[in-house]
C-alpha positions as CSV (number, residue, x, y, z in Angstrom):
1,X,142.3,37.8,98.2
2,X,143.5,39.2,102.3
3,X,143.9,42.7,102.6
4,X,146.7,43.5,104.6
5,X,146.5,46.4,107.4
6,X,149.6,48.7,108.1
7,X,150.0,48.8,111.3
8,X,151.2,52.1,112.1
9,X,148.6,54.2,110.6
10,X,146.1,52.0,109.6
11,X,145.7,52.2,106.2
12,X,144.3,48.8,103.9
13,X,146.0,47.3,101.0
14,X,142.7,45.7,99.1
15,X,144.5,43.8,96.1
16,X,140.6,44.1,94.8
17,X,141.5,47.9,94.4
18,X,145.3,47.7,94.0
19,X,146.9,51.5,94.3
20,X,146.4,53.8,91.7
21,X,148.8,56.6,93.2
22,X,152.0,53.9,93.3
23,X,150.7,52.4,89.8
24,X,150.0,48.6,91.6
25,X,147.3,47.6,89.4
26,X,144.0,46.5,90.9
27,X,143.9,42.3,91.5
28,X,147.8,42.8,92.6
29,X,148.0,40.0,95.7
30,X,149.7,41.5,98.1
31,X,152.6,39.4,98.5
32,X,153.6,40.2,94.5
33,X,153.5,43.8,95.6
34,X,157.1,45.4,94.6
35,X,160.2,45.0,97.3
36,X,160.2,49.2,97.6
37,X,156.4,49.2,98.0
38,X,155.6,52.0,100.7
39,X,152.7,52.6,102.7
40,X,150.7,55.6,100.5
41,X,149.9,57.1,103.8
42,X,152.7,56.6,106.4
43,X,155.7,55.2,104.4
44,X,156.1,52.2,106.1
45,X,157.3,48.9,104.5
46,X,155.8,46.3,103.6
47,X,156.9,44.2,107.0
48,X,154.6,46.8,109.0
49,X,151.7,44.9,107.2
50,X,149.7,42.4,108.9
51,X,146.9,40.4,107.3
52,X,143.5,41.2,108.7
53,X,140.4,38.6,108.4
């Protein structure tokens, strides 16, 4: 699965990991993450994401 970089701070969505602290279970692609998803770091949306290789 990509992980997805936010672009304002940085931080990586891993949907290996998923994100304990917004209850996104681990193996949660990124693209079935919920509409109100948030950055945990910056609290950016999810269209500050970019897919990084």
């Amino acid at each position: 699965m990509d992980k997805y970089e936010c672009v304002l701070c940085g931080y990586v969505y891993d949907p290996e990991s998923g994100e304990t602290d917004s209850d996104i279970e681990p193996g949660t692609p990124f693209n079935e993450l919920p509409d109100d998803f948030v950055c945990p770091l910056c609290g950016a949306g999810l269209d500050e994401f970019e897919i990084i290789e």
